[in-house]
N, C-alpha and C positions, 0 to 999 in steps of 0.2 A: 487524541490530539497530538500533534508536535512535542516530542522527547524534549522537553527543556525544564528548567527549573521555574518555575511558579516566581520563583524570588531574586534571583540572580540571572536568570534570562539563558542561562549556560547549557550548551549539550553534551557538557561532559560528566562522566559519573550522574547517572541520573537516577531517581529512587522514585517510586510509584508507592505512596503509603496507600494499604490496602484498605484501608478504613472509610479514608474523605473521598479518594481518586485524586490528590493533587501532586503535581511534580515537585520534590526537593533535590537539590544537589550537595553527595557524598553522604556517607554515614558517621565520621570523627568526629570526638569533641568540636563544640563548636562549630560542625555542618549545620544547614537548614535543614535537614532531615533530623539530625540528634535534638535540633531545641526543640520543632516541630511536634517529636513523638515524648519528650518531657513535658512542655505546656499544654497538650491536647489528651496527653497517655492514650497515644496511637501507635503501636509498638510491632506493626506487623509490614516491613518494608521489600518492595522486588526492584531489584537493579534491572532495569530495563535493556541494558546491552545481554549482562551477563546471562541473565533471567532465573537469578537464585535469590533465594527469599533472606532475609533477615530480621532476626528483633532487634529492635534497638529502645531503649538505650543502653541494652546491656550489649549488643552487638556480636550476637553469634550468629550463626548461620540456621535456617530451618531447614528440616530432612523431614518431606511428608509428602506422599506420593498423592494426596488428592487434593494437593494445591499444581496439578500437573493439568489441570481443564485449563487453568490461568494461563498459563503459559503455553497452552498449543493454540488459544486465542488472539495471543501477542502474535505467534510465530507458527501457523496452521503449515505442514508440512505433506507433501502429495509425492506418491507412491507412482512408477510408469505403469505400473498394474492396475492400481487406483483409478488412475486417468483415463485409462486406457475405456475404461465401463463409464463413464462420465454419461455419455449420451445414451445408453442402453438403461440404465435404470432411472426410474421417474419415482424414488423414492421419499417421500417426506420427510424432512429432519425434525428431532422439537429441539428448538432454545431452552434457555433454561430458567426465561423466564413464562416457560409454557407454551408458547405461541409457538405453531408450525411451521416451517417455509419449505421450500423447495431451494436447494442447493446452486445459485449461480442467477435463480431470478430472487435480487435479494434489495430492498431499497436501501440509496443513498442520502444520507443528511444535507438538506437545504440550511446550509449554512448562512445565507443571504442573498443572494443573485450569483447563484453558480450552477444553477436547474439547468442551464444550456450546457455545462461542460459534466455531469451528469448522467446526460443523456446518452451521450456520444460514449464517455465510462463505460455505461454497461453495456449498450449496443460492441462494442469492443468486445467486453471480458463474454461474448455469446458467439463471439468470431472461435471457431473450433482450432485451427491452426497455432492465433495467435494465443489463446485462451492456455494451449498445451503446452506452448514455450514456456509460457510467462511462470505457469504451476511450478516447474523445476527449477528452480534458481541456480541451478548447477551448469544449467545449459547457458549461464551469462555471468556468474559468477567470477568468473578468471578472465575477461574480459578485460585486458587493458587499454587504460584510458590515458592523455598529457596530463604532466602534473599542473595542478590547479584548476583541471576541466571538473566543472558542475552540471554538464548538461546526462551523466551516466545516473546525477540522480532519479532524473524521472522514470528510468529503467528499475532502478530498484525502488523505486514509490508505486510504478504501474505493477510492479509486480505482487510487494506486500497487497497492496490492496485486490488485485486478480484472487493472492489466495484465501484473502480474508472475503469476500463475495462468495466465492466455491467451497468455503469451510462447514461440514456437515454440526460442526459442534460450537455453535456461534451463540452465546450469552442470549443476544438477541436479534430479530429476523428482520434488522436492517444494520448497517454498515457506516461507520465517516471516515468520509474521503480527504479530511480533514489535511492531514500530510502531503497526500497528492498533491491536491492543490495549492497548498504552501510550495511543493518542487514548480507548478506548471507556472506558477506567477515569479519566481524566481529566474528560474531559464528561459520566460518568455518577454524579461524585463519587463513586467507589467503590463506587456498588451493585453493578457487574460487574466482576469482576477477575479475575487471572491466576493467583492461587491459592487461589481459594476455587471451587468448583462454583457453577455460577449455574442457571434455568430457563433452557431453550434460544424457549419461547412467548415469555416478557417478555423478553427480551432483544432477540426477533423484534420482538416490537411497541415496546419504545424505540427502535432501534435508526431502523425504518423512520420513523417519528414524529421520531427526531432528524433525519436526513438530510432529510427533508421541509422542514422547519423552516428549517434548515440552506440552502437552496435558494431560500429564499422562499414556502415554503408556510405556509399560516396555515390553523385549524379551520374555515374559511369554503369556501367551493365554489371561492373559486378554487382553480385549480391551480397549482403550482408548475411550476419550469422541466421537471421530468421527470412532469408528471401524467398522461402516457402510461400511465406504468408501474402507476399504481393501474388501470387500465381492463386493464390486462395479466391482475391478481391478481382483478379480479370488484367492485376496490371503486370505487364513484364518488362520488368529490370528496375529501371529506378523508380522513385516516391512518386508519388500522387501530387501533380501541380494543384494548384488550385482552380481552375477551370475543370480538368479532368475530375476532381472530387464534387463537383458541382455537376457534371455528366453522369456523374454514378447516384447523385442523390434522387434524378429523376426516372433514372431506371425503372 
């Protein structure tokens, strides 16, 4: 879910008690996380930026290499080598909590009428081009944005989520989009949202049109840092209007 505090609503210093699953904010005397792991004696906490474990409430740090599944779960990290074999192996992964999947065909949480925006997600993260960018975070990472632009988060929400879908070592053999769609209803001031049904076309073409943008792409010919990817889809140069994305749905 959405990095905040469970108690104070706050995205800053955030702690994942590894007991409940619930968000507290900081670890000091007197944090929600310190009364938290007193009243409950739940004493096993992960800073979710930092992603190092702590007890509390004695408050020292944990050093234990197989609490290291946890955090490549948070933060699934891909290889150009990795990638690169992505389509060539039809290997089955297990979860762990048993259950098999296949790496990238992986289901999304129906969190209440978001099955349309969903859809279009993973039809996406099976786009090979855009699927490849998105794995590297490195490839958009340094991407400067204006200050006070919010629209770069769906960049980094498309992306977390691309590599939590493609992640061979996933808890378990579906996915919440939960964040995403916290970014998509945010930067799309509520045209699309989480409980209301949306069109799955517009949604397709803001969607692609934000991210473009979002990248440094502008309505001009240039292209942006991934304009590989419209050469991928049939269009060249700029975003997909929305007529033309409704041309392509009947293909």
């Amino acid at each position: 879910f959405e990095k905040l505090c469970s108690i104070s609503l706050s995205h800053i210093n955030v702690y994942a008690c590894l007991v409940c699953g619930k968000y507290f904010q900081g670890r000091g005397l007197k944090s929600h996380a310190y009364i938290h792991s007193v009243q409950l004696s739940h004493h096993v906490f992960l800073n979710l930026h930092t992603l190092k474990f702590y007890c509390l409430p004695d408050n020292y740090e944990i050093i234990d290499s197989s609490l290291e599944d946890i955090t490549y779960v948070l933060k699934p990290t891909f290889t150009a080598q990795h990638i690169a074999h992505l389509d060539k192996q039809a290997k089955l992964s297990r979860a762990y909590d048993g259950t098999t999947y296949l790496p990238g065909i992986v289901g999304l949480n129906n969190i209440k009428a978001n099955d349309y925006a969903n859809a279009v997600l993973q039809a996406l993260s099976n786009v090979p081009p855009l699927r490849n960018y998105f794995l590297e975070e490195e490839n958009y990472r340094r991407i400067q944005r204006p200050p006070g632009d919010i629209m770069f988060l769906l960049v980094q929400r498309f992306g977390e989520l691309m590599r939590k879908l493609w992640n061979p070592r996933n808890f378990k053999a579906h996915v919440s989009p939960h964040e995403m769609l916290q970014a998509v209803v945010l930067c799309s001031k509520k045209n699309f949202q989480i409980t209301k049904q949306g069109d799955g076309v517009e949604f397709l073409s803001w969607f692609l049109n934000a991210l473009h943008a979002a990248l440094g792409g502008t309505k001009r010919k240039k292209k942006s840092e991934w304009g590989e990817f419209w050469g991928a889809l049939g269009a060249a140069g700029p975003p997909l209007s929305p007529p033309c994305a409704r041309s392509h749905r009947h293909r």
